[in-house]
C-alpha positions as protocol buffer text, in pm:
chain_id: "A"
residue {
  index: 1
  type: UNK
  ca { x: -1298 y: -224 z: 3792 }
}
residue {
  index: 2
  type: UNK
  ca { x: -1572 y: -8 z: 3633 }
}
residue {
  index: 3
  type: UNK
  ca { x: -1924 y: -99 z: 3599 }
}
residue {
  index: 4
  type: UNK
  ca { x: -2175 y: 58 z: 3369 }
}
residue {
  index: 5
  type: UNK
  ca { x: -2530 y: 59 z: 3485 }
}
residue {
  index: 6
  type: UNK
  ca { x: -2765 y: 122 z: 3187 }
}
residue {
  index: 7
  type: UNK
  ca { x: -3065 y: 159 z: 3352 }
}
residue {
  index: 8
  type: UNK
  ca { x: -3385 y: 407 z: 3243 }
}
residue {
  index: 9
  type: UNK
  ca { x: -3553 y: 285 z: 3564 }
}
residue {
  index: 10
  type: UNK
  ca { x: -3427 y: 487 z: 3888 }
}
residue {
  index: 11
  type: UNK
  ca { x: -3499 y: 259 z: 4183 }
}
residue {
  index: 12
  type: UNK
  ca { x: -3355 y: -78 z: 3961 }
}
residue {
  index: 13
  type: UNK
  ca { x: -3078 y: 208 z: 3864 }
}
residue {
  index: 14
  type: UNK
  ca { x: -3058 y: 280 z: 4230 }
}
residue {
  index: 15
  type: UNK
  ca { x: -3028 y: -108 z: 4334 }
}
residue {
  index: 16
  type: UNK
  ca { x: -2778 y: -229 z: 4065 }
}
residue {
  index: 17
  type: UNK
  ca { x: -2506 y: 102 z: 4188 }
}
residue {
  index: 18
  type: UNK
  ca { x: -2532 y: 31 z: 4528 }
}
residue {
  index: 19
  type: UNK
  ca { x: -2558 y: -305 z: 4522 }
}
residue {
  index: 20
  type: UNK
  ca { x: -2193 y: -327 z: 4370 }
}
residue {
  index: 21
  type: UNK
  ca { x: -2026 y: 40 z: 4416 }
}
residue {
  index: 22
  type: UNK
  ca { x: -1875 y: -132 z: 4722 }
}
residue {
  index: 23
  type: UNK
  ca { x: -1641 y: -327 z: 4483 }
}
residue {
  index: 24
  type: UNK
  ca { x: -1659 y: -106 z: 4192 }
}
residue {
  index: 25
  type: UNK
  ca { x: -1642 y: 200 z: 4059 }
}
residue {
  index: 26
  type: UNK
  ca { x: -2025 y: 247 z: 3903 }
}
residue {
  index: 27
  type: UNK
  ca { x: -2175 y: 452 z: 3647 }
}
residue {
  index: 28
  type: UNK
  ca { x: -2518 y: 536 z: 3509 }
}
residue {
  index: 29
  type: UNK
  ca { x: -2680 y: 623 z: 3187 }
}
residue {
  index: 30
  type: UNK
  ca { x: -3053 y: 611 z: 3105 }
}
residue {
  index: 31
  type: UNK
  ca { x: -3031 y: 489 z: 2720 }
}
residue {
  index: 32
  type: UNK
  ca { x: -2876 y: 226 z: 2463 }
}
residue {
  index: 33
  type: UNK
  ca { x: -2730 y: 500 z: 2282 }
}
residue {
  index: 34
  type: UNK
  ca { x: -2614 y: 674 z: 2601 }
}
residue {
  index: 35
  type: UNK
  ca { x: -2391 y: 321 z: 2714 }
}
residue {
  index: 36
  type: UNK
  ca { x: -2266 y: 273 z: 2334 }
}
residue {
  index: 37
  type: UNK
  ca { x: -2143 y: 677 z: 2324 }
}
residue {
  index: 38
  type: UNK
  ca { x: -2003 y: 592 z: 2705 }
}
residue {
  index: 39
  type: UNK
  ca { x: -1822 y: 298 z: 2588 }
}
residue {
  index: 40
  type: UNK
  ca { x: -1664 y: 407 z: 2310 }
}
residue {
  index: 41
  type: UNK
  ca { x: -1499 y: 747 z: 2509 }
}
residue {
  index: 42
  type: UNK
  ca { x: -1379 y: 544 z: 2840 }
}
residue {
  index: 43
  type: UNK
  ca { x: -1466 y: 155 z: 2769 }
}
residue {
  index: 44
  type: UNK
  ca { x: -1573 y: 36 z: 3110 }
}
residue {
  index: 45
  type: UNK
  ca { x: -1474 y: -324 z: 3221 }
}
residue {
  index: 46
  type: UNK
  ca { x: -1899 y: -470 z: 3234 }
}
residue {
  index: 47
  type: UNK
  ca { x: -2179 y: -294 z: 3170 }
}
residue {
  index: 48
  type: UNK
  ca { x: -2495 y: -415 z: 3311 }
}
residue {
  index: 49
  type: UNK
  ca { x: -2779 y: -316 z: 3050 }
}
residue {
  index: 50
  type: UNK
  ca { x: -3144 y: -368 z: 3048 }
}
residue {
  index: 51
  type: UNK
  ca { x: -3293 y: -506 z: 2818 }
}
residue {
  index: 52
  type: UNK
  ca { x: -3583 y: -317 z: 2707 }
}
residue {
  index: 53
  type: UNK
  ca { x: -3520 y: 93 z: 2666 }
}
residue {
  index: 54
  type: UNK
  ca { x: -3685 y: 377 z: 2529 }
}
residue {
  index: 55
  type: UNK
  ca { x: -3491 y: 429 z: 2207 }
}
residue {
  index: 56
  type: UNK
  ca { x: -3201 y: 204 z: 2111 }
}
residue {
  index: 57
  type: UNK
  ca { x: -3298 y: -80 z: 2273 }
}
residue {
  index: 58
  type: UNK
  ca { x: -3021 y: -304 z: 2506 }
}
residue {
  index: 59
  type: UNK
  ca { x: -3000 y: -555 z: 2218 }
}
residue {
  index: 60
  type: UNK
  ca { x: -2938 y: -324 z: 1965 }
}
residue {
  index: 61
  type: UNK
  ca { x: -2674 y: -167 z: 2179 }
}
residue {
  index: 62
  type: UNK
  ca { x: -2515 y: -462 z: 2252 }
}
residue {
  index: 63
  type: UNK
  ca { x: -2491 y: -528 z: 1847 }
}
residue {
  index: 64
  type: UNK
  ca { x: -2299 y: -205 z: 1822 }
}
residue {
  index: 65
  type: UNK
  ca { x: -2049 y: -251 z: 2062 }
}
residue {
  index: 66
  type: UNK
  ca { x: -2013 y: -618 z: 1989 }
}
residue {
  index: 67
  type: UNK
  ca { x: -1889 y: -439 z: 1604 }
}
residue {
  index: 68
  type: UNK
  ca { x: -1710 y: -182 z: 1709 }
}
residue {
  index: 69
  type: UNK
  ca { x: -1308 y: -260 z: 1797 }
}
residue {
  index: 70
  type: UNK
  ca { x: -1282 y: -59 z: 2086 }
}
residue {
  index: 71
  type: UNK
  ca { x: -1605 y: -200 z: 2254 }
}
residue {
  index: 72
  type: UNK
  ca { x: -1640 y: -561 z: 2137 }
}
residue {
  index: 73
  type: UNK
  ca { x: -1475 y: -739 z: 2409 }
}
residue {
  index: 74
  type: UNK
  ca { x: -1649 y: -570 z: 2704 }
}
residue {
  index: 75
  type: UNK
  ca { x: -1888 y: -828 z: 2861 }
}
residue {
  index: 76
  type: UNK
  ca { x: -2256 y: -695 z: 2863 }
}
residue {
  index: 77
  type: UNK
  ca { x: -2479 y: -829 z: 3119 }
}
residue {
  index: 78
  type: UNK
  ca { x: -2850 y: -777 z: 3060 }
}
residue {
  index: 79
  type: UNK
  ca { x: -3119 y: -763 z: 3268 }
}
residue {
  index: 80
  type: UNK
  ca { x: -3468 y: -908 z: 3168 }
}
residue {
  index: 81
  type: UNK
  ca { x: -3820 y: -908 z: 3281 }
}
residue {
  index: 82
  type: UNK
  ca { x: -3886 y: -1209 z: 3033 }
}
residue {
  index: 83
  type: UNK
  ca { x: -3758 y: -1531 z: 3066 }
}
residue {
  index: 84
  type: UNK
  ca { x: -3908 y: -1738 z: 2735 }
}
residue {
  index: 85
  type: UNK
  ca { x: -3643 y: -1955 z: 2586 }
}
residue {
  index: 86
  type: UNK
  ca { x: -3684 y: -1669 z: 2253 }
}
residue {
  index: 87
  type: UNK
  ca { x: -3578 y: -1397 z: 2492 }
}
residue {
  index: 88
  type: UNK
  ca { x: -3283 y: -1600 z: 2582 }
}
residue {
  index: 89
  type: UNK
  ca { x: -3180 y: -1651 z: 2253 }
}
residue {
  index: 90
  type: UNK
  ca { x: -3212 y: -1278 z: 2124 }
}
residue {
  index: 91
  type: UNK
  ca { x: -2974 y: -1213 z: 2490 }
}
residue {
  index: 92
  type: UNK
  ca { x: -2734 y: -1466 z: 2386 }
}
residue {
  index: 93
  type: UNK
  ca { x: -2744 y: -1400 z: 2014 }
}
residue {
  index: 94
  type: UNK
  ca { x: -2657 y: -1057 z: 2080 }
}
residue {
  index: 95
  type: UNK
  ca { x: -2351 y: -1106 z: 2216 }
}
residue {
  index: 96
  type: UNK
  ca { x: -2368 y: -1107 z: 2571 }
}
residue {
  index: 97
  type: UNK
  ca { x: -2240 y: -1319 z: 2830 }
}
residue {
  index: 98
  type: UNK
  ca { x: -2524 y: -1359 z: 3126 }
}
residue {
  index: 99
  type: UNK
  ca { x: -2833 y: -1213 z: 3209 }
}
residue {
  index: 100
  type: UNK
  ca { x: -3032 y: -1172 z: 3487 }
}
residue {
  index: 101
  type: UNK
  ca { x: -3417 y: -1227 z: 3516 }
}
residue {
  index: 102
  type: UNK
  ca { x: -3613 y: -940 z: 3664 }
}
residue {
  index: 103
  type: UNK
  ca { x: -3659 y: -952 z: 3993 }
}
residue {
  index: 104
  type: UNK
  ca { x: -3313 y: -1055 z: 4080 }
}
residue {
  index: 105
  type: UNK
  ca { x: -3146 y: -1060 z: 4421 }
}
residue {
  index: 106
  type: UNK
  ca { x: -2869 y: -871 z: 4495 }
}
residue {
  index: 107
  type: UNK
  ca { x: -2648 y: -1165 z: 4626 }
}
residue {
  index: 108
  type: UNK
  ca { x: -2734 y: -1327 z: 4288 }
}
residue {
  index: 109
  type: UNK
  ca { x: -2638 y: -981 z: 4122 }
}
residue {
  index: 110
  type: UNK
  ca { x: -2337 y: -940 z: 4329 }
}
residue {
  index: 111
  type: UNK
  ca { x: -2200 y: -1326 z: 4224 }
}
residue {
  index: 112
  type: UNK
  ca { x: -2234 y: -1305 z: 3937 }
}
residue {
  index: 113
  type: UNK
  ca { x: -2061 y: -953 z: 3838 }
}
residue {
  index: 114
  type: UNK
  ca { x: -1774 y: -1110 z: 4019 }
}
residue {
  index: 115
  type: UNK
  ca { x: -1780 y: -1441 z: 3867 }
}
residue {
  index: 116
  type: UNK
  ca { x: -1759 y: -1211 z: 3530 }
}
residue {
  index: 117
  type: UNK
  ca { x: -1526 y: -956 z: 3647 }
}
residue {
  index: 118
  type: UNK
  ca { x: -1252 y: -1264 z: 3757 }
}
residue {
  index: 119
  type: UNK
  ca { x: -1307 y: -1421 z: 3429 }
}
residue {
  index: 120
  type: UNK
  ca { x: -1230 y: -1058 z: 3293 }
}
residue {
  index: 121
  type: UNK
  ca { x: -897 y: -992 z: 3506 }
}
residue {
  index: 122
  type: UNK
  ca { x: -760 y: -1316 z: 3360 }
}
residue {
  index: 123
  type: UNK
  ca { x: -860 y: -1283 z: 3002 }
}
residue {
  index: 124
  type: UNK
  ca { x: -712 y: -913 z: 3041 }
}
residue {
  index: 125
  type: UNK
  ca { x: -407 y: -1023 z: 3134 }
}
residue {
  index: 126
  type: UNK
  ca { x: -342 y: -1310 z: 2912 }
}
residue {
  index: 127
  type: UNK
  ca { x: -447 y: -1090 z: 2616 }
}
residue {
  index: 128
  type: UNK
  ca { x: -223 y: -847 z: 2708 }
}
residue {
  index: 129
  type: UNK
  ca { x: 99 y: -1107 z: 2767 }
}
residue {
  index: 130
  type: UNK
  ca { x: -8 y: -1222 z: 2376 }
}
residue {
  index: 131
  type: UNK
  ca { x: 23 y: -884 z: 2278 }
}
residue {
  index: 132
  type: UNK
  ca { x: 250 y: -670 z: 2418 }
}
residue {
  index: 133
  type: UNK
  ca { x: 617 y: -639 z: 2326 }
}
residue {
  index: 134
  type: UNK
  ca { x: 813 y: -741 z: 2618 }
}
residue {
  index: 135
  type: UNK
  ca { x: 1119 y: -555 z: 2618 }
}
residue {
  index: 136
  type: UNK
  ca { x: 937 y: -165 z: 2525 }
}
residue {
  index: 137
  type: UNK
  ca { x: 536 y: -288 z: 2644 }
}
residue {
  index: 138
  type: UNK
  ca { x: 377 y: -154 z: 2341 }
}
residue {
  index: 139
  type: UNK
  ca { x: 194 y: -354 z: 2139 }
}
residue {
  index: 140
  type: UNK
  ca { x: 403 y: -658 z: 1942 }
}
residue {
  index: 141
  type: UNK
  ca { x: 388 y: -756 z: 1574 }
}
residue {
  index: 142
  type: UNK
  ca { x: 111 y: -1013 z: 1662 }
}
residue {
  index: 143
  type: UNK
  ca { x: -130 y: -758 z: 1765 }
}
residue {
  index: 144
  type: UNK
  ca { x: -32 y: -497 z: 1485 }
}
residue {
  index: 145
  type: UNK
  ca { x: -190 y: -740 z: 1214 }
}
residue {
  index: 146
  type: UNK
  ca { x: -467 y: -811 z: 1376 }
}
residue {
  index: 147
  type: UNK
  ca { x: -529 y: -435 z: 1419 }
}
residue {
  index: 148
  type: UNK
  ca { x: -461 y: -370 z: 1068 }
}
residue {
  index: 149
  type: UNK
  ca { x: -661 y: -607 z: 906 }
}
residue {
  index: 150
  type: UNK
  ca { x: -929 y: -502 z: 1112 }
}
residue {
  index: 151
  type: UNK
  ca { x: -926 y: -155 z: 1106 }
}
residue {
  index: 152
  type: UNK
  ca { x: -842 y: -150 z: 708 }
}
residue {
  index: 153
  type: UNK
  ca { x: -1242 y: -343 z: 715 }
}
residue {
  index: 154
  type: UNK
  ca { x: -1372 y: -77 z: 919 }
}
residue {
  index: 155
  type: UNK
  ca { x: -1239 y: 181 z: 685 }
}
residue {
  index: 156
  type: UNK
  ca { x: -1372 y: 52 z: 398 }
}
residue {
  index: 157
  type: UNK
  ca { x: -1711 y: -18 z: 588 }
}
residue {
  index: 158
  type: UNK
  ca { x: -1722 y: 348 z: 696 }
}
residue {
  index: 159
  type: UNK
  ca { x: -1575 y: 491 z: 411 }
}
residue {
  index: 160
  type: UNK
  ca { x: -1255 y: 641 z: 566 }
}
residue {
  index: 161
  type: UNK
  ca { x: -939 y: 671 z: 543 }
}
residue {
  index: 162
  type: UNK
  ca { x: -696 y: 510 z: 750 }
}
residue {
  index: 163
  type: UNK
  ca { x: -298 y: 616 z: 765 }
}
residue {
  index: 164
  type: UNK
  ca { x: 1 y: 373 z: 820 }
}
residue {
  index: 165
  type: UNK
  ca { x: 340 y: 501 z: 952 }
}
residue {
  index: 166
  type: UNK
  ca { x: 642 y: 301 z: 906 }
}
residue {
  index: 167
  type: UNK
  ca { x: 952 y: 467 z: 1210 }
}
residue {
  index: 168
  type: UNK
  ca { x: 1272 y: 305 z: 1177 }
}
residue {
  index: 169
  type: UNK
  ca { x: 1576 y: 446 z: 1352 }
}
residue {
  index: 170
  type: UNK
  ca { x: 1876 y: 571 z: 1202 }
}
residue {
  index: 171
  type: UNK
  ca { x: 2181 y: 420 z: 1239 }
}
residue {
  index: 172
  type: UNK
  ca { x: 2048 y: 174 z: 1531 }
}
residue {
  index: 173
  type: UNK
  ca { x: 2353 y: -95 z: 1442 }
}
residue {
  index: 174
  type: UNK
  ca { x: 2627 y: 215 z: 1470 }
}
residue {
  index: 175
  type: UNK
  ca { x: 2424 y: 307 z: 1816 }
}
residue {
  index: 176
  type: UNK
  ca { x: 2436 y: -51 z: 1973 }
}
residue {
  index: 177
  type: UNK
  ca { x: 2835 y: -147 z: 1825 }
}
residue {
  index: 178
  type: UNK
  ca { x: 2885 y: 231 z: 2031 }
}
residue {
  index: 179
  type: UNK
  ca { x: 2694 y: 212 z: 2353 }
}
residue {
  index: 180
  type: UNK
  ca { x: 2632 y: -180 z: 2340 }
}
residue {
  index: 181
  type: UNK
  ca { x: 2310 y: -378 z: 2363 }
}
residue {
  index: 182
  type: UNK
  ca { x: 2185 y: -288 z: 2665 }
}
residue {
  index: 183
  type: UNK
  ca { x: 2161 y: 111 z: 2625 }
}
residue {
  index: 184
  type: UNK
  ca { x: 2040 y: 18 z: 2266 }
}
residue {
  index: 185
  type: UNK
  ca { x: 1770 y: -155 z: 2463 }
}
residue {
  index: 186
  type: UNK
  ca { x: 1694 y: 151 z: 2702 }
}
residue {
  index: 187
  type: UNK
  ca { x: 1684 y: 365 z: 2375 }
}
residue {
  index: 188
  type: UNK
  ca { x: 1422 y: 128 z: 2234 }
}
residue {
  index: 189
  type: UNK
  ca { x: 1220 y: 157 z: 2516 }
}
residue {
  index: 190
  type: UNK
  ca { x: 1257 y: 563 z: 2506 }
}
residue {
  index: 191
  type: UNK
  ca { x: 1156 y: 640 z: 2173 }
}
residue {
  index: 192
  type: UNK
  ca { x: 860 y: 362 z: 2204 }
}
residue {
  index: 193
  type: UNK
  ca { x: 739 y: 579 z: 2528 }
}
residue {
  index: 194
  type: UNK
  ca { x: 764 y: 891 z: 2299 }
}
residue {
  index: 195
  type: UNK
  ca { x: 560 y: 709 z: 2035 }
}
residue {
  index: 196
  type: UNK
  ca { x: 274 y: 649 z: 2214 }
}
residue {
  index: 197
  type: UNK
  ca { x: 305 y: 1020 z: 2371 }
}
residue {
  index: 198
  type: UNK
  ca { x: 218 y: 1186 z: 2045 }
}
residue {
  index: 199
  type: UNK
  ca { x: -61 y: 915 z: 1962 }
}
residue {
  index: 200
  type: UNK
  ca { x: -368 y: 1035 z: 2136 }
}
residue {
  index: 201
  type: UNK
  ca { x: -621 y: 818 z: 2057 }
}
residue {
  index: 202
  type: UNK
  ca { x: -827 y: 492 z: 2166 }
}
residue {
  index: 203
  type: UNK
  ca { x: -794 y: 374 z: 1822 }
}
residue {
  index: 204
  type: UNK
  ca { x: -416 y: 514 z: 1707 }
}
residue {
  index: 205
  type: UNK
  ca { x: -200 y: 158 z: 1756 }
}
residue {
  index: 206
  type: UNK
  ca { x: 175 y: 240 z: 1801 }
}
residue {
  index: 207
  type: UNK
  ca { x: 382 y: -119 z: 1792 }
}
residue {
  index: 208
  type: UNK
  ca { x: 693 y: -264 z: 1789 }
}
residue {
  index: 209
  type: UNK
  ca { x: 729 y: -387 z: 1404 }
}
residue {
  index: 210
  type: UNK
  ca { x: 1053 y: -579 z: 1417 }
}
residue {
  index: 211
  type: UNK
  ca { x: 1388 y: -480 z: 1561 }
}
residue {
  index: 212
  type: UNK
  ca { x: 1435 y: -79 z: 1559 }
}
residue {
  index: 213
  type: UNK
  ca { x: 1131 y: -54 z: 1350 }
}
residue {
  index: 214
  type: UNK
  ca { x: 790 y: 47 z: 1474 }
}
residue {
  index: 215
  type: UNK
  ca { x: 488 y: 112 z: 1334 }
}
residue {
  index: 216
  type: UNK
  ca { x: 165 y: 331 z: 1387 }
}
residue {
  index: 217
  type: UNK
  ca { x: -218 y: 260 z: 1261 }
}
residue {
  index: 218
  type: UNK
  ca { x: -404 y: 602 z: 1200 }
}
residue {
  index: 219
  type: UNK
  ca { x: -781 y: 487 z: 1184 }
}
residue {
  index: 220
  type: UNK
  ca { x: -986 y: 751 z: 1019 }
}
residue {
  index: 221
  type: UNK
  ca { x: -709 y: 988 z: 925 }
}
residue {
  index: 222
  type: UNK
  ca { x: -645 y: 1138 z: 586 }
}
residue {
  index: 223
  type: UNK
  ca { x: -289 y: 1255 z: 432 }
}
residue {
  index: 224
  type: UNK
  ca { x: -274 y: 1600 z: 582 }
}
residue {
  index: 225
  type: UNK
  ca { x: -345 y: 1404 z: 941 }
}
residue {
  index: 226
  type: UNK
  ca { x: -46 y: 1158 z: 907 }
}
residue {
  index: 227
  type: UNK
  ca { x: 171 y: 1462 z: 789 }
}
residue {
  index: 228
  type: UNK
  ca { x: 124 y: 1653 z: 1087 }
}
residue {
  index: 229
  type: UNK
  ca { x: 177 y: 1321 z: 1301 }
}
residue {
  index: 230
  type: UNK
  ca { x: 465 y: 1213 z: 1128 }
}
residue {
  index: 231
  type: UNK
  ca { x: 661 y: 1569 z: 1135 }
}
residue {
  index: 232
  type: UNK
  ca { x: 566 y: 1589 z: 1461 }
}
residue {
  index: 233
  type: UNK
  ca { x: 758 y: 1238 z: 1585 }
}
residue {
  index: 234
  type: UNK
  ca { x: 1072 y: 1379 z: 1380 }
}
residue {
  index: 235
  type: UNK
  ca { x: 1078 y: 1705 z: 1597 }
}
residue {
  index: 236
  type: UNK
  ca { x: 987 y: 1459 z: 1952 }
}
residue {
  index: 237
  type: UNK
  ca { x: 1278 y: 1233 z: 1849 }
}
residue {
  index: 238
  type: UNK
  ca { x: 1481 y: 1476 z: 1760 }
}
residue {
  index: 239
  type: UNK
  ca { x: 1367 y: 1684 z: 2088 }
}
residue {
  index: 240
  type: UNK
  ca { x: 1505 y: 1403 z: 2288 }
}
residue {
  index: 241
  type: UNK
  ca { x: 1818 y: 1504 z: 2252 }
}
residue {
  index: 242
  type: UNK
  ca { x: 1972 y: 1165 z: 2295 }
}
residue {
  index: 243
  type: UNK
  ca { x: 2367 y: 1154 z: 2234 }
}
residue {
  index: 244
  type: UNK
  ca { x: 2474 y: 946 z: 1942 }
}
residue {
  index: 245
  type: UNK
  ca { x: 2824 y: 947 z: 1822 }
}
residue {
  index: 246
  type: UNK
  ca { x: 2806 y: 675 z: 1510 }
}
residue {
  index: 247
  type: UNK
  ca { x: 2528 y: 894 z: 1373 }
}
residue {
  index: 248
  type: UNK
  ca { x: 2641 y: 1207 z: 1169 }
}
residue {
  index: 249
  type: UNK
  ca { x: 2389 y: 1382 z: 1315 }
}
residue {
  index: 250
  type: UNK
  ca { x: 2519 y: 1297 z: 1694 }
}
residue {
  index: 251
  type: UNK
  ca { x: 2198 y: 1267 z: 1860 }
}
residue {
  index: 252
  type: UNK
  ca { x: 1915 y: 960 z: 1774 }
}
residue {
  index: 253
  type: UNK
  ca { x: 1730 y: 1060 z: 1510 }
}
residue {
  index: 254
  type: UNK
  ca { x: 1471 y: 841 z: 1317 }
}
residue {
  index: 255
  type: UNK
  ca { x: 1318 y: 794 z: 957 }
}
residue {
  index: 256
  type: UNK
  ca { x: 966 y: 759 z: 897 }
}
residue {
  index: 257
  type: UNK
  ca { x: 769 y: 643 z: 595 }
}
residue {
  index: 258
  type: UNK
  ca { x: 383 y: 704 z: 501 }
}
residue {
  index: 259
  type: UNK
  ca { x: 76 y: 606 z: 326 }
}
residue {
  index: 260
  type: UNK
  ca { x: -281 y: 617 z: 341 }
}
residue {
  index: 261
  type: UNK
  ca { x: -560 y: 359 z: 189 }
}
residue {
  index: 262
  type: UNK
  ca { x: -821 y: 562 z: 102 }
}
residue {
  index: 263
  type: UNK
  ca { x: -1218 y: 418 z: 99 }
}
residue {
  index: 264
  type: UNK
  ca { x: -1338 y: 102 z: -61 }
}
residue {
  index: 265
  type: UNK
  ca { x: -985 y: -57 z: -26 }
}
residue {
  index: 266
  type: UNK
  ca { x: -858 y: -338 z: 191 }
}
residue {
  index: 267
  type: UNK
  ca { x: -539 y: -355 z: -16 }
}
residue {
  index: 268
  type: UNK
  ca { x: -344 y: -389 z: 345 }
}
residue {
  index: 269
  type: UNK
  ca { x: -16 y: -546 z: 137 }
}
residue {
  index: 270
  type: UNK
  ca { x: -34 y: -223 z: -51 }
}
residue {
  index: 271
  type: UNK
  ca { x: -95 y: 34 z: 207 }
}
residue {
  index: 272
  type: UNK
  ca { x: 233 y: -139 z: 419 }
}
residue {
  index: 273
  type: UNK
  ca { x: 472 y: -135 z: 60 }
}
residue {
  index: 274
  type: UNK
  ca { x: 390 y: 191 z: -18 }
}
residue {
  index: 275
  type: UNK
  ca { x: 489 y: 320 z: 363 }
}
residue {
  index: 276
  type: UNK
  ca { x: 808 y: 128 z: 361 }
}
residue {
  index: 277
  type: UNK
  ca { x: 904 y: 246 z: -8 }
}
residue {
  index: 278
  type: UNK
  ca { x: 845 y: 585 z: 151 }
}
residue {
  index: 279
  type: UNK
  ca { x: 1099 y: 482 z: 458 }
}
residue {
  index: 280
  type: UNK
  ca { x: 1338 y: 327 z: 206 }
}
residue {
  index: 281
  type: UNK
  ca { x: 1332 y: 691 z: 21 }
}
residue {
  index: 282
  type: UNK
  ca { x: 1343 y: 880 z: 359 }
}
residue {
  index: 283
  type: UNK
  ca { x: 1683 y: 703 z: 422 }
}
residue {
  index: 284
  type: UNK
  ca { x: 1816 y: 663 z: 103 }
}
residue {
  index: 285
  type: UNK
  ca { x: 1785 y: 1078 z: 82 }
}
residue {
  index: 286
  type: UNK
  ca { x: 1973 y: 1141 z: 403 }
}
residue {
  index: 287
  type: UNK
  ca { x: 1748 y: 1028 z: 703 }
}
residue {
  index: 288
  type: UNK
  ca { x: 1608 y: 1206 z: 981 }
}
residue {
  index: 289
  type: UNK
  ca { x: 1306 y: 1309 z: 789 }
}
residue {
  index: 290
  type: UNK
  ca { x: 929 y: 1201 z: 717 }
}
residue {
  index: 291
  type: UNK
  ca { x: 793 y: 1116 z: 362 }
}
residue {
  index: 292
  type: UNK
  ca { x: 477 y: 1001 z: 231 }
}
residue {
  index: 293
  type: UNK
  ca { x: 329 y: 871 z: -79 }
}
């Protein structure tokens, strides 16, 4: 697991990394706004932040990763040279889930990283058996709306856009009565993996939408974005090459609809009609193709 050691004092910097790189993998940055720009490109599993910075102080970090959807279920640890019951509060109010008084020992360090880090491994796991498809492991229906609903909030917080693809594929019921149920499995699980190839992202969600239907959030990406991404998953599936003999085409091919909510608008029952009117067109006018409203 990966620690993150915000730290602008080198010898506590110094004690915190070696007092746990035995266990973990540690890293170090100086500033609030140092750990929040850390987190957000390769979330660690605990960060470990003082409390009082030059700069962005550790509370105020904390608030920003506590908002942000990438960050806000990383436990933050602070460390504290004051121990008034108001101090605790601002810790706790903040979001985080222990801290440690200034000066600490390093057993008392070391227990209770690992007391957080077990907690962690569990919660990890059972989030992940909540949301993960189990017969392609992408992400299920469950965790799709959650994800859309609250990435359509950030969008209209931030004033972006955010894209929706709709991927169904073609002729799935010919493919199955052909090959049977089992290879129709194995090519679910196939053009999932090539889903999630093209989707690059932290934030892109690629899921498992219902049967031989999928679906793909595009956080902060406008209509020329989700064009490129969705002509690019018709040439990948169609690059595939996988034999299909009930298809006229005689290889899997799959239609994809789009749409994009644009700022101020949390109109999520819109943005997910107007993609599948756009997949309803893209099959009704001969498949194997992307359109978008």
């Amino acid at each position: 697991m990966v620690v993150l050691v915000v730290e602008d004092d080198p010898i506590s910097a110094i004690i915190s990394t070696q007092a746990l790189s035995d266990t973990y993998v540690t890293h170090h940055v100086t500033n609030g706004q140092a750990a929040v720009d850390f987190c957000e490109s390769t979330p660690p599993d605990i960060v470990l932040m003082d409390i009082n910075m030059p700069g962005m102080s550790g509370l105020e970090a904390c608030g920003i990763l506590k908002r942000n959807i990438i960050t806000k279920d990383i436990p933050v640890v602070f460390i504290t040279a004051e121990s008034d019951p108001q101090s605790e509060d601002k810790c706790w109010d903040a979001g985080c889930v222990d801290f440690i008084s200034k000066p600490f020992s390093i057993k008392t360090l070391r227990h209770r990283i690992n007391a957080i880090s077990s907690v962690k491994i569990l919660t990890d796991e059972l989030m992940r058996l909540a949301t993960t498809d189990g017969l392609t492991n992408i992400k299920n229906r469950r965790f799709f709306d959650s994800t859309i609903l609250e990435q359509s909030k950030l969008a209209a917080r931030n004033k972006t856009p955010l894209g929706l693809l709709l991927i169904d594929i073609d002729y799935f019921k010919n493919y199955n009565d052909t090959y049977g149920h089992f290879k129709g499995d194995e090519c679910l699980k196939v053009v999932a993996e090539a889903l999630t190839k093209v989707t690059h992202r932290p934030t892109d969600c690629v899921a498992r939408y219902g049967g031989e239907e999928f679906v793909i959030v595009l956080p902060n990406t406008d209509a020329k974005g989700a064009k490129h991404v969705g002509e690019h998953l018709i040439e990948v599936i169609q690059g595939l090459n996988i034999a299909h003999l009930g298809s006229p085409f005689k290889k899997l091919t799959v239609s994809i609809g789009g749409a994009i909510v644009e700022q101020d608008s949390l109109d999520i029952e819109k943005l997910i009609e107007q993609a599948d009117k756009q997949l309803y067109l893209a099959k009704q006018n001969g498949r194997d193709r992307f359109l978008m409203a």
